[in-house]
C-alpha positions in Angstrom: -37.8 11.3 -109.4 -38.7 9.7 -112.8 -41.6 9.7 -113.9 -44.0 7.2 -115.2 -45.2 7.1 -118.9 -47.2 9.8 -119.6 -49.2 10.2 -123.1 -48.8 13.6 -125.4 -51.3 15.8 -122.8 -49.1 14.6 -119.8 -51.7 12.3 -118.1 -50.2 8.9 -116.9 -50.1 5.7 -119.5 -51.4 3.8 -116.6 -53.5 5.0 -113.7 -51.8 2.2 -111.2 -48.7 4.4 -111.2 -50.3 7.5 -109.3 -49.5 8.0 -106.1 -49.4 11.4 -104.1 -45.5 11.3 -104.9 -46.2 11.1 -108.6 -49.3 13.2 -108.4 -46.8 16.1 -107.2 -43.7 15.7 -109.3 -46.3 15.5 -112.4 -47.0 18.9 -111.3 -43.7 20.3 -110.8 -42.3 18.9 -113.8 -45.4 20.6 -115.4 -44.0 24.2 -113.7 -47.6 24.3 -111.4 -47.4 24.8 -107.8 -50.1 22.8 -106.1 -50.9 24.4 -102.5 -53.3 23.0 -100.1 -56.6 23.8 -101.7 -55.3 22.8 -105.1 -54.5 19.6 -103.6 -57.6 18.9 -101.4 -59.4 19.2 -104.9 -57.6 16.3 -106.6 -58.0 14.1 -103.6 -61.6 15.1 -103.3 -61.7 14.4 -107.3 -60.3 10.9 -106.3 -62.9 9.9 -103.5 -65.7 11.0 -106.3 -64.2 8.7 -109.0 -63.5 6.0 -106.7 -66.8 6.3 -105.2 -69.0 6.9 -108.9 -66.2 5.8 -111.0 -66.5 8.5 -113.5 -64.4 11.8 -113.5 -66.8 14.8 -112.8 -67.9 17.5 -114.9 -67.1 20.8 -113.0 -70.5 21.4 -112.7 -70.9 18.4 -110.5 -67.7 18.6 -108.8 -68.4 22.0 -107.6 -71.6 21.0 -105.8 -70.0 17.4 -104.6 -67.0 19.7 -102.8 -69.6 22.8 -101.5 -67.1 25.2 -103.8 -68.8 28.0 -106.2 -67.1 26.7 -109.4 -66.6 30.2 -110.2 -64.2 30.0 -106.9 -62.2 27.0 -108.2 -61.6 28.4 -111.9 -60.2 31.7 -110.1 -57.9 28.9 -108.2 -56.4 26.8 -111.0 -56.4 29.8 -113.8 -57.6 27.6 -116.8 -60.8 24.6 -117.0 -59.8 22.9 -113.7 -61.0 19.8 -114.3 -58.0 18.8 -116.8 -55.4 19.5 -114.2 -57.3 18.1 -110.9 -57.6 14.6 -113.0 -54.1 14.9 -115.1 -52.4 14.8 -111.1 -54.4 12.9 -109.2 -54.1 10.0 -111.7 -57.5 10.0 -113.0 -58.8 9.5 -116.9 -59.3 12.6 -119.0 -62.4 14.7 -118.3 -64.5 14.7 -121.7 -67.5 17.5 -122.1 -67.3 20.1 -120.0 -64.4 20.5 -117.9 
């Protein structure tokens, strides 16, 4: 699959090119294998943005999805935020992600 335009920290040029497809060859062209809780997150990410239309800080996010946030760093390895918005299409966290 080719991939839509993505700036120099790999999120898309243009959010109307997401789709789940995209969301998971993003990933795998990244080398980051996104299993089922991985991927519940980023489409829990996207109801919150769709519904607040802002990107969460972790914080938040962790209370809006009933997950200790301590829980979802151990699952993504590195600030989760960046990767649960970079492949479900959304804008760049800013603050704390």
């Amino acid at each position: 699959m080719d991939l839509p335009a993505r700036d120099g920290d790999g999120y898309l040029a243009n959010m109307n090119d997401w789709s789940e497809e995209v969301g998971k060859a993003m990933a795998l062209a990244d080398g980051i294998e996104l299993d089922e809780a991985k991927w519940s997150q980023i489409l829990q990410a996207l109801e919150y943005y769709e519904e607040f239309q802002s990107v969460p800080p972790i914080r938040k996010f962790a209370k809006h999805i009933g997950i200790d946030q301590k829980e979802i760093f151990a699952l993504w390895m590195t600030g989760p935020m960046k990767p649960i918005t970079k492949y479900g299409g959304l804008p760049k966290p800013t603050g704390c992600v």
